[in-house]
VEXDREN-2710 file (C-alpha; in Angstrom, 1 decimal):
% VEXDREN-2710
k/r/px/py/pz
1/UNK/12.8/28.0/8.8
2/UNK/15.5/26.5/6.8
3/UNK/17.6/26.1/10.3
4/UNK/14.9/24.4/12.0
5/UNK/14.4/22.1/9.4
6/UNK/17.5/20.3/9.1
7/UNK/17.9/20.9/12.5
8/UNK/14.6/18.7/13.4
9/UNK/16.2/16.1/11.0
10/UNK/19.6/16.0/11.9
11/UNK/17.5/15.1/15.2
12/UNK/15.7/12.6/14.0
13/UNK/18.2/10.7/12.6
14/UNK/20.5/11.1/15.4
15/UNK/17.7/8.3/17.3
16/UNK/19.3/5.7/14.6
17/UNK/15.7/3.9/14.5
18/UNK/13.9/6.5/12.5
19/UNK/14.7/6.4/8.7
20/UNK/12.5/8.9/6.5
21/UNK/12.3/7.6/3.3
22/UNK/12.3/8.9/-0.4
23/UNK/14.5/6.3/-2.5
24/UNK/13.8/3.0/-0.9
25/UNK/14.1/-0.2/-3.0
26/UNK/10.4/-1.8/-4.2
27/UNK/10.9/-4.6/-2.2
28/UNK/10.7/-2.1/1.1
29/UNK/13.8/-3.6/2.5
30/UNK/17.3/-1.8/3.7
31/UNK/19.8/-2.5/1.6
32/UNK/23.1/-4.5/3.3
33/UNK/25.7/-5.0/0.9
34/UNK/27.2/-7.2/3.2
35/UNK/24.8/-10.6/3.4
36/UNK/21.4/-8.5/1.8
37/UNK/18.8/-11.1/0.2
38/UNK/15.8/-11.1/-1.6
39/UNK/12.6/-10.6/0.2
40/UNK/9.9/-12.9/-0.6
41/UNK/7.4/-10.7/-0.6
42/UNK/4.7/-13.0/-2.3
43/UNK/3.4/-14.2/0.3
44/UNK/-0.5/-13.3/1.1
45/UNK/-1.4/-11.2/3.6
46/UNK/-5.0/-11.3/4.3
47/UNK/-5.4/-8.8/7.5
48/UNK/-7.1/-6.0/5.2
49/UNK/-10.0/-6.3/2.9
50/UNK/-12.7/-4.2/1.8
51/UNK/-16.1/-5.0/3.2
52/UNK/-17.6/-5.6/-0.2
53/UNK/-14.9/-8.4/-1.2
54/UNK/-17.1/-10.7/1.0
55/UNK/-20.5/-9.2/-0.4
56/UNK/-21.5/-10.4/-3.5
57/UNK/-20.5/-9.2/-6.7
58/UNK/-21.5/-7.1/-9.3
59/UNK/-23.9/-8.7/-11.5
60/UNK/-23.0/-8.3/-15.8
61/UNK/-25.7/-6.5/-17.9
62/UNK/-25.9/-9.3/-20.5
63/UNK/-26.1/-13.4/-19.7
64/UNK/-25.0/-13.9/-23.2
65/UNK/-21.0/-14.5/-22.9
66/UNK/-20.5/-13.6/-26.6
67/UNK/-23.2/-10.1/-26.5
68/UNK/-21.0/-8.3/-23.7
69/UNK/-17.7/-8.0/-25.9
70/UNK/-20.6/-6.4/-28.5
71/UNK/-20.0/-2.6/-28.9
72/UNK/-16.3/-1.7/-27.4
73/UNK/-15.1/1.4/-29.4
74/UNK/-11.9/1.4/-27.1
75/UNK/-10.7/-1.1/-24.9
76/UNK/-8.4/-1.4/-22.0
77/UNK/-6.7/-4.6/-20.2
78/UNK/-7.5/-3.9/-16.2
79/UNK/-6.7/-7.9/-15.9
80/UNK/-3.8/-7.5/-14.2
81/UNK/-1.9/-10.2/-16.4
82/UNK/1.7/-9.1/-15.8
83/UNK/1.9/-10.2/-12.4
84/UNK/2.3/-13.8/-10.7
85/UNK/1.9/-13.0/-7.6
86/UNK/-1.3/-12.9/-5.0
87/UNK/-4.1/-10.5/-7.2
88/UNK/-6.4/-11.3/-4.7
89/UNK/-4.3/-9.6/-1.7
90/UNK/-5.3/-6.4/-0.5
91/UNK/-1.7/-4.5/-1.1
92/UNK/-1.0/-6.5/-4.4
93/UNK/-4.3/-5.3/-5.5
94/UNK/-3.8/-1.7/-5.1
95/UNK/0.2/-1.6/-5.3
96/UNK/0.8/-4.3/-8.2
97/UNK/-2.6/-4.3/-10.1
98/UNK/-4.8/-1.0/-10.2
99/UNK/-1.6/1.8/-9.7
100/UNK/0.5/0.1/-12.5
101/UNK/-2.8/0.0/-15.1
102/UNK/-4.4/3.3/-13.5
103/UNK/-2.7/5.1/-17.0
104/UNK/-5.2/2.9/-18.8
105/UNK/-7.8/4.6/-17.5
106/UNK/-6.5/8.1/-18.4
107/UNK/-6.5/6.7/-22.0
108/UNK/-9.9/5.4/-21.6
109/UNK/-11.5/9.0/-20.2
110/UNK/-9.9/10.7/-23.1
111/UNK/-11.8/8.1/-25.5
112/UNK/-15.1/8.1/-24.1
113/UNK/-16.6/10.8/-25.8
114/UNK/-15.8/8.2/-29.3
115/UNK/-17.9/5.3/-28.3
116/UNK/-18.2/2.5/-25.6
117/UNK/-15.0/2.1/-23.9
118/UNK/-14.9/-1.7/-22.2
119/UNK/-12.6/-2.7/-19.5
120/UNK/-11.5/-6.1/-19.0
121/UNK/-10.9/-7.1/-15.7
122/UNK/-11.8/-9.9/-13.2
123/UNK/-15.4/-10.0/-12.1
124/UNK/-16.4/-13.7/-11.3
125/UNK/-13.1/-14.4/-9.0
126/UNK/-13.3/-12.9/-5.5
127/UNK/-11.4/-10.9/-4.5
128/UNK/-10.9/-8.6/-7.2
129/UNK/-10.6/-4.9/-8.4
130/UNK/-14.3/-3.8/-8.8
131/UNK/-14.9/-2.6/-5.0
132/UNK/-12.7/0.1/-5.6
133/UNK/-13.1/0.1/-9.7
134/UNK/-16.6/0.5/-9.5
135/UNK/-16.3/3.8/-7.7
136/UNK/-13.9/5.1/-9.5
137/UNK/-15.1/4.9/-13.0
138/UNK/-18.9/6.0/-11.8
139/UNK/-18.7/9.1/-13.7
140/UNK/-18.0/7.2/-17.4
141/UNK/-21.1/6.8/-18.2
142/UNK/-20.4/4.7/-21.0
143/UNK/-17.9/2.8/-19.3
144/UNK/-18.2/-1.3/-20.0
145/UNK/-16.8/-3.7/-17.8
146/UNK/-16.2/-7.2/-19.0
147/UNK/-14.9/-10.1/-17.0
148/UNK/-12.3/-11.8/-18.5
149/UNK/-13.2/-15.1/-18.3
150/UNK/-15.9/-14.4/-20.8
151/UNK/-14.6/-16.7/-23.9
152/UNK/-15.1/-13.3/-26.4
153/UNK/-13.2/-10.9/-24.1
154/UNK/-9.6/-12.6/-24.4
155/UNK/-9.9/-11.8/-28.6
156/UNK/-10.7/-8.4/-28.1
157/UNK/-8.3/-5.5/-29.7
158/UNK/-7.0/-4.2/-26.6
159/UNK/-4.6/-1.7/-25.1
160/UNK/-2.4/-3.1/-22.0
161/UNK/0.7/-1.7/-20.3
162/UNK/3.8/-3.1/-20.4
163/UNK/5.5/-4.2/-17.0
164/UNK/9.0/-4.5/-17.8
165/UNK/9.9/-1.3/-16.0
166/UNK/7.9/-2.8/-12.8
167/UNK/10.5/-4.4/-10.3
168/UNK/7.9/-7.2/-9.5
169/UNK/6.3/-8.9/-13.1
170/UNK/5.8/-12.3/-14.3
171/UNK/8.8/-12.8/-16.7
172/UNK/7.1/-15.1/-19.0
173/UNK/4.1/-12.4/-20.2
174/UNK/6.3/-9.7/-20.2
175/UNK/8.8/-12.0/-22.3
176/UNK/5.7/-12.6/-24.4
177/UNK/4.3/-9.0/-24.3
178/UNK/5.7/-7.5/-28.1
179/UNK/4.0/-10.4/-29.7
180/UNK/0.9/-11.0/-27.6
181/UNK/-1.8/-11.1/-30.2
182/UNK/-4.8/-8.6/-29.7
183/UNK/-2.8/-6.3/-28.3
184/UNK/-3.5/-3.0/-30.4
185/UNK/-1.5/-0.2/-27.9
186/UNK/1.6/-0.9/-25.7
187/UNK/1.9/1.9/-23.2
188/UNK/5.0/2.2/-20.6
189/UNK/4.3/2.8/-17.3
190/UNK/4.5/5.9/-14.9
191/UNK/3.6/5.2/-11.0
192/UNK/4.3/8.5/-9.9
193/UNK/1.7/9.9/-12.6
194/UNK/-0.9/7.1/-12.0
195/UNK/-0.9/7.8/-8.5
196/UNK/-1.8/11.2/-8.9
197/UNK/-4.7/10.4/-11.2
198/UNK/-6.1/8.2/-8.7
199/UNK/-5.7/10.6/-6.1
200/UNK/-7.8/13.3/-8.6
201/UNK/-10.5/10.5/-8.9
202/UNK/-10.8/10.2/-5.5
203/UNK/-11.1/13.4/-4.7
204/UNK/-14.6/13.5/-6.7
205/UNK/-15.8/10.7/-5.0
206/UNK/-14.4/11.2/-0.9
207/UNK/-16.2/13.3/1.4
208/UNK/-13.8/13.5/4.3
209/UNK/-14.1/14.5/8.0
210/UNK/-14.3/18.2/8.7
211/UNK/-10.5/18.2/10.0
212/UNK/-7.2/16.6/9.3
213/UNK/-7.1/12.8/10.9
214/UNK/-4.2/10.8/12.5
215/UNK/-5.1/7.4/11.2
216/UNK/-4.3/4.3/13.4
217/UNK/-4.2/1.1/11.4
218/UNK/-5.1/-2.2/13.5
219/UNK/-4.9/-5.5/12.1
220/UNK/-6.7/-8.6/13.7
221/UNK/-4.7/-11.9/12.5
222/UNK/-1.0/-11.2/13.0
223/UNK/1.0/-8.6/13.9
224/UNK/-1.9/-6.8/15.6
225/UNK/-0.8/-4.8/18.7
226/UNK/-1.3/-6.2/22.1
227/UNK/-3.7/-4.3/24.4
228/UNK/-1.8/-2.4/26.5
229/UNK/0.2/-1.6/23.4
230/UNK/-3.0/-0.3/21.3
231/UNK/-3.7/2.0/24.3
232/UNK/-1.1/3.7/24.9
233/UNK/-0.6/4.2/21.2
234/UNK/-4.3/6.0/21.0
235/UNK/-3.6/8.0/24.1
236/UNK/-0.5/9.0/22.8
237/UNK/-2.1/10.1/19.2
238/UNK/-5.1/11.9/21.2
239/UNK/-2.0/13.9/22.6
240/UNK/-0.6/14.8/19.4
241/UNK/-4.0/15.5/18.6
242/UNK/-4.4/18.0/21.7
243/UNK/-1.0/19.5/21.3
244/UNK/-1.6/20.2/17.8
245/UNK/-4.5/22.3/18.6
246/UNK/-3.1/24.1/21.1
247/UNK/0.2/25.0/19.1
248/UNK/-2.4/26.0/15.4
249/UNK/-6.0/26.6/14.6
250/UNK/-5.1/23.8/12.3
251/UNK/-7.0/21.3/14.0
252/UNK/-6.2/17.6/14.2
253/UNK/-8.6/14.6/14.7
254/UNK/-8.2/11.2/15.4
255/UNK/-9.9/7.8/13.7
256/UNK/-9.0/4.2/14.1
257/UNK/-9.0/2.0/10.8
258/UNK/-10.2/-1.2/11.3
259/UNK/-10.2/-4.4/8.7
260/UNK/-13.2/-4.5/6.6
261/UNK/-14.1/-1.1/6.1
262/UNK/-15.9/0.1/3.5
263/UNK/-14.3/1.5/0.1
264/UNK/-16.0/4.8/1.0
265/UNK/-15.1/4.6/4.4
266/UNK/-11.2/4.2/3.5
267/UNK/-10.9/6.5/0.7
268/UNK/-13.2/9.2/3.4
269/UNK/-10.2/8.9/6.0
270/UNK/-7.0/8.4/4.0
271/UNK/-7.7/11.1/0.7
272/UNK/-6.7/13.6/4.2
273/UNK/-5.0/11.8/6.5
274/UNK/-2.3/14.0/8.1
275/UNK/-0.7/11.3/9.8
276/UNK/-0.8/7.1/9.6
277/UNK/0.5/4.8/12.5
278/UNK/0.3/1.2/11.9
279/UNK/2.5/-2.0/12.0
280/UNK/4.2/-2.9/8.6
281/UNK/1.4/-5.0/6.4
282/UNK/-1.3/-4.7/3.7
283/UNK/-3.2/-1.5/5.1
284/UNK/-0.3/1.0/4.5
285/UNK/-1.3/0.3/0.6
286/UNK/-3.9/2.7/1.5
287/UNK/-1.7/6.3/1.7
288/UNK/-1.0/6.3/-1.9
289/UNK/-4.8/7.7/-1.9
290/UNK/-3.3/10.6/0.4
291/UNK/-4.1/13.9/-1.2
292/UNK/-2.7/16.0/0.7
293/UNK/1.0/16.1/2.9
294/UNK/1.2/13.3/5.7
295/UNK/3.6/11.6/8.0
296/UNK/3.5/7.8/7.7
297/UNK/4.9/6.1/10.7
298/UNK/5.6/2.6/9.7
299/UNK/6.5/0.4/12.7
300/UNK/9.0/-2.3/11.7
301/UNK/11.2/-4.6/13.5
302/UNK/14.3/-6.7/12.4
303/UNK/15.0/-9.9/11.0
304/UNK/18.3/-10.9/13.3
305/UNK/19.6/-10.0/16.5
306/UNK/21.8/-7.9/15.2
307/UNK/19.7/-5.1/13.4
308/UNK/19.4/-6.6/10.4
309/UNK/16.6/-4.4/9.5
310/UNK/13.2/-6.7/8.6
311/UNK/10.4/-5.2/6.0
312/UNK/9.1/-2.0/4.7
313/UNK/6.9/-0.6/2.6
314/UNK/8.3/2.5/2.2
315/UNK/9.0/2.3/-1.5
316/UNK/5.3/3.9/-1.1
317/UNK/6.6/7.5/-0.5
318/UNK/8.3/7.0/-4.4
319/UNK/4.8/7.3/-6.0
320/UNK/3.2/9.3/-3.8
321/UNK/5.1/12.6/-3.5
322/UNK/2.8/13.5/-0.7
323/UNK/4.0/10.9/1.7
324/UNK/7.0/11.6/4.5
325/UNK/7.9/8.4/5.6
326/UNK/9.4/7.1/8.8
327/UNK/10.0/3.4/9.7
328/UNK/10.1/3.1/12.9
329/UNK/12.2/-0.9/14.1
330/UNK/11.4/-1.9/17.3
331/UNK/13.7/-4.1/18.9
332/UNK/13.5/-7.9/17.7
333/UNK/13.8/-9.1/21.4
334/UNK/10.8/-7.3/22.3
335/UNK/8.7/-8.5/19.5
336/UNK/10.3/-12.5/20.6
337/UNK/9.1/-11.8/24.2
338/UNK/5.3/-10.7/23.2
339/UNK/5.4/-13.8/21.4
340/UNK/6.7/-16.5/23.5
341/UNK/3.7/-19.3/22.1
342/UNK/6.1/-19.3/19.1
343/UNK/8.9/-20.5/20.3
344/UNK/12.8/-20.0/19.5
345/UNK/13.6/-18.0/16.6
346/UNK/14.5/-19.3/13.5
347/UNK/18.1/-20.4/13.0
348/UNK/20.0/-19.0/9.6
349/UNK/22.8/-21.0/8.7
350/UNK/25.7/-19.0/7.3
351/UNK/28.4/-20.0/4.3
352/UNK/32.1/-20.3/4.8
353/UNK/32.3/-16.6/4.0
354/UNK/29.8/-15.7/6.4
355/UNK/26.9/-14.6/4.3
356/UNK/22.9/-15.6/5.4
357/UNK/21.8/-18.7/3.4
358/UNK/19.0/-16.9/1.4
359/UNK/16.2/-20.0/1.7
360/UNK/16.5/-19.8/5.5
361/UNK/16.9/-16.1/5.9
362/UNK/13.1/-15.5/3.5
363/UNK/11.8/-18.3/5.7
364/UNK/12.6/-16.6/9.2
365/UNK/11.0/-13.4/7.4
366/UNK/8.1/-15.1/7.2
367/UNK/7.5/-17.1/10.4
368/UNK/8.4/-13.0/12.0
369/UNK/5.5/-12.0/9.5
370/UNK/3.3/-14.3/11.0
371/UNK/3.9/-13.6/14.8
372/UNK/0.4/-12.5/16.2
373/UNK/1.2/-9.9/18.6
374/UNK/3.3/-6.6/18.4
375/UNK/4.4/-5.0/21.7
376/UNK/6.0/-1.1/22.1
377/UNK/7.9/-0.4/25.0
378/UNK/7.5/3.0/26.8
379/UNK/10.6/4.2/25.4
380/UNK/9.3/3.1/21.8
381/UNK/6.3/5.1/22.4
382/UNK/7.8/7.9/23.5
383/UNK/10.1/8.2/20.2
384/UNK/7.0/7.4/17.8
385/UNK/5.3/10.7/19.1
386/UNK/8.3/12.9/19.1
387/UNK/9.2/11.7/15.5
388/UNK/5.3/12.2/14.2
389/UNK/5.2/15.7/16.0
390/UNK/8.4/17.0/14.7
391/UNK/7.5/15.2/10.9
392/UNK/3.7/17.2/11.5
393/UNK/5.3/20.4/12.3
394/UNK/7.8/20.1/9.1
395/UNK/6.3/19.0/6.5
396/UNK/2.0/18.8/7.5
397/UNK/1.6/22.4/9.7
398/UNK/4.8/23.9/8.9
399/UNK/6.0/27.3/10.7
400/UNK/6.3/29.9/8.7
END
């Protein structure tokens, strides 16, 4: 078993498009010591949502501002103050706001039998945490949520985590974080530990489908995969799905995730997703609530002609333990030529020593970001289901 192992990825890597990931930088970028430069990353993407950010809100127990900060035997900061970048995103959301605090709410479980325990977080801005929040703390029945913006919540002895160790935090609160008043507990930060409590939580809460799914994400705004290219990529998962059952009674099925699902709905298909397919964005944030071993197949591209490799999330795979991941680059000229409406690419003007000026180089990241359509050649295709079957039968349904 050993044997086949490294022989399947000795194999893989041989294709020179298929990196499986375990140690990737935060940013989710390759790193090229030659002309590398930082991602801007803070850009929005709004091409995943939950279908409750646009229903309305959950409404506060009291109408008194001051009488809901009344009671709190423990409190925790689930503001997400540490960070300066878009809260309201779907991936900033999950990857920069709840994962980093989820610790908070271990501390908060272990306190609950002592008295109320109130957690501050947004309520009244949309969108915010309490989709997913709500559901998670269901079972704390003494639980308090208080919106920040209530004038008695920001006086409030609290505990918060500190972000310092987080590769993406606003530098002035964390500059301010040893002295910020109120503050009664400073806790440090594990992802790799937070993710796994979310992953227990959602186990109580998920009901999944009767068998194993290969997830196919689809975005709507940008980056969403043209036609013929969504077909073939569904026939070509039905096959892995046939082929699996033919190979193992360890049966396979296959769902298509959509924008604007339910909470329930995600957390139903992703706590067991065997496999995810999707086009780099906002919806991959979803396999850190993977409970069990999956391949993640990441489609990329590259930022220059010259395989300069573009974005990745692959960082993901560091917190959750569970996740094998593959990015998959498609070639930049094929992306260009599904995207003709958008004209020439971006030029990047270079320095006497050669090196990408770093203003240009973000801003052709982004205008490839926004491109609308994704195409995969048959030869791309073909590569994506060899690497998913051989990642399934390694590390999902291995041989024994």
């Amino acid at each position: 078993m050993k044997l086949l192992r490294v022989a399947l990825n000795c194999a893989l890597l041989a294709e020179g498009l298929y990196l499986s990931h375990r140690a990737a930088d935060w940013h989710g970028r390759d790193v090229d010591d030659e002309d590398s430069f930082s991602e801007d990353l803070n850009d929005s993407d709004e091409d995943a949502s939950f279908r409750e950010d646009f229903e309305a809100g959950p409404i506060l127990n009291s109408t008194e501002p001051m009488s809901a900060c009344v009671g709190c035997h423990f409190t925790i900061d689930f503001s997400c103050p540490f960070t300066n970048i878009h809260q309201s995103n779907y991936f900033h959301r999950i990857v920069d706001c709840m994962v980093p605090m989820y610790g908070l709410l271990e501390l908060a479980r272990a306190r609950a039998a002592e008295g109320t325990v109130c957690i501050l977080t947004g309520v009244t801005r949309a969108p915010n945490l309490m989709p997913l929040l709500s559901k998670l703390i269901a079972d704390m029945e003494d639980a308090a949520v208080i919106d920040y913006d209530n004038e008695c919540a920001r006086s409030l002895p609290r505990h918060a985590v500190n972000p310092v160790t987080l590769p993406r935090y606003g530098w002035s609160y964390a500059k301010a974080f040893p002295t910020l008043p109120n503050i009664v507990g400073r806790h440090p930060i594990d992802l790799p530990a937070n993710v796994r409590a979310l992953r227990r939580d959602i186990s109580r809460i998920a009901t999944p489908p009767d068998h194993r799914q290969l997830v196919l994400i689809q975005r709507e705004r940008t980056r969403a995969f043209e036609p013929g290219t969504a077909a073939a990529l569904r026939d070509m998962l039905n096959g892995v799905v046939s082929a699996q059952g033919e190979r193992s009674h360890n049966s396979l099925g296959f769902f298509e995730f959509t924008p604007n699902m339910t909470v329930k709905q995600t957390l139903d298909v992703f706590t067991n997703a065997a496999g995810v397919v999707g086009y780099h964005g906002a919806g991959h944030a979803n396999t850190l609530f993977t409970a069990h071993p999956s391949c993640v197949m990441e489609i990329s591209t590259y930022r220059t002609l010259n395989w300069k490799p573009w974005r990745s999330n692959s960082d993901l795979a560091n917190q959750n333990d569970l996740l094998f991941w593959y990015t998959v680059r498609v070639k930049l000229q094929t992306m260009l030529s599904a995207n003709t409406y958008a004209g020439e690419l971006p030029k990047i003007a270079k320095d006497i020593a050669g090196h990408e000026g770093r203003k240009l180089a973000a801003a052709r990241s982004r205008w490839i970001k926004n491109l609308r359509n994704v195409r995969l050649l048959p030869y791309d295709i073909r590569n994506l289901e060899k690497t998913l079957t051989d990642c399934l039968m390694l590390h999902v349904f291995p041989v024994s």
